[in-house]
C-alpha positions in Angstrom: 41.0 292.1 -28.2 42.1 293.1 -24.6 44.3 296.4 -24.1 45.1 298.5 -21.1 43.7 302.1 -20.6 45.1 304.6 -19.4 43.0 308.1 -18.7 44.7 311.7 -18.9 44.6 311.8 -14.8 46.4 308.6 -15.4 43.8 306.1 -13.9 44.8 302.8 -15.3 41.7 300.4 -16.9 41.4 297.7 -19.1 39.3 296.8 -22.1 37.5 293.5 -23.4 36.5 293.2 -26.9 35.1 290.1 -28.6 32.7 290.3 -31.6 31.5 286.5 -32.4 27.8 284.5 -32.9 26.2 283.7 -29.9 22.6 282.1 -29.8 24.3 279.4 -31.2 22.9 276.3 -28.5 21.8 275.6 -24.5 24.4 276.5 -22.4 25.3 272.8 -21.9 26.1 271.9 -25.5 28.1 272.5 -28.2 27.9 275.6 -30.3 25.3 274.4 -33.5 25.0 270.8 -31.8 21.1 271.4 -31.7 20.7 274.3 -33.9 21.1 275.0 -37.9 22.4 278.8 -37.0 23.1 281.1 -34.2 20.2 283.7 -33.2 22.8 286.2 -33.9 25.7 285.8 -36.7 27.8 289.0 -35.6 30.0 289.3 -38.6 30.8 292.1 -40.1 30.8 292.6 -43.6 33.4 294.3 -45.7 33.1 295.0 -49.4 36.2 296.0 -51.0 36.7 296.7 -54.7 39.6 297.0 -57.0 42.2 295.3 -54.6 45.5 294.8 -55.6 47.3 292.2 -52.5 50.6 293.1 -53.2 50.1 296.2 -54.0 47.1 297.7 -52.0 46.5 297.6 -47.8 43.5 296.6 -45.9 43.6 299.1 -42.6 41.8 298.3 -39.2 40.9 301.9 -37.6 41.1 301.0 -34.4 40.0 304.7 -33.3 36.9 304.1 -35.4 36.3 301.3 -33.3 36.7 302.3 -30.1 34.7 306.0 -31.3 31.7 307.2 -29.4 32.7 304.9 -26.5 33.0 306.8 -22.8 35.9 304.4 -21.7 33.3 305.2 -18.2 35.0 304.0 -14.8 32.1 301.4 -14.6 31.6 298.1 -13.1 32.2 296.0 -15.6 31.0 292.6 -16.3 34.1 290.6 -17.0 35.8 288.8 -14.7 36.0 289.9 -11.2 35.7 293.4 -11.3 32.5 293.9 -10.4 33.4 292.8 -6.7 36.4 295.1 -7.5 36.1 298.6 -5.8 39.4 300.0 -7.0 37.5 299.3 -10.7 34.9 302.1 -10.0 37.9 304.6 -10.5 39.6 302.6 -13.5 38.4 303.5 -17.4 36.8 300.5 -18.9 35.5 298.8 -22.0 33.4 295.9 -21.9 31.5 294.3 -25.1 31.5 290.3 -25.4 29.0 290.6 -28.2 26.1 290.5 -26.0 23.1 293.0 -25.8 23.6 296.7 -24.7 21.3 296.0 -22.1 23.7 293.6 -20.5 26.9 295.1 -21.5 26.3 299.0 -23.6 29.8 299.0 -24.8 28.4 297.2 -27.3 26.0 299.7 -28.8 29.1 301.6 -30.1 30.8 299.3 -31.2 28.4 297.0 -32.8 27.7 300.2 -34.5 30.8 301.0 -35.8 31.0 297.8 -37.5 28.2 297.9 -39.2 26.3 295.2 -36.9 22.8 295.6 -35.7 22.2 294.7 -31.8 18.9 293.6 -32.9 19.4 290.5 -34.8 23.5 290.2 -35.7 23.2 291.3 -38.9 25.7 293.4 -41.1 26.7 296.2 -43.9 29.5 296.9 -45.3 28.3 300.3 -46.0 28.4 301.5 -42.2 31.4 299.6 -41.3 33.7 302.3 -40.5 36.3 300.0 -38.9 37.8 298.2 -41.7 39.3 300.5 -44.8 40.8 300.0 -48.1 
């Protein structure tokens, strides 16, 4: 997911999201070309009960997924912006499923979910993005 930002002393930003598996082969392969599984899955679960398609909804809070996060003018790790001075000023989220160490977005986030940073798993029961 990629979105613009905007702060409330309107300083323009911009935010990267992408939750997939990774630790899923070298660098120079293909993704499972040498491996059974990746290190980390990085799927959240969702459990819903009772559901009705034509008659219930599915909603995806994206306020509960972006909650807790600083939006932090930053230097970010996509792209070019960390050579990018005018970024220091601009809000930004960064989380391309990798650790918080590299990228701490994706504490947050990956909490919100329901994933664990440690090893890509999941539950349903602390995903707080995904409602029914």
């Amino acid at each position: 997911m990629n979105f613009a930002i905007e702060s409330m002393m309107g300083n323009t930003g911009e935010g990267y999201i992408h939750i997939g598996s990774r630790g899923c082969g070298d660098d120079s392969l293909l993704a499972l070309e040498n491996k059974e599984k990746c290190d980390f899955v990085n799927t959240p679960k969702v459990e819903i009960t009772d559901f009705e398609p034509n008659m219930d909804t599915v909603v995806i809070r994206i306020d509960k997924l972006l909650d807790q996060l600083s939006f932090a003018p930053a230097m970010s790790s996509h792209g070019d912006h960390t050579a990018d001075t005018e970024m220091m000023d601009s809000p930004s989220v960064t989380c391309h499923s990798a650790s918080p160490e590299m990228q701490p977005d994706c504490a947050a986030i990956f909490q919100n979910l329901g994933l664990s940073t440690d090893d890509g798993s999941s539950s349903s029961d602390t995903n707080q993005v995904v409602q029914h």
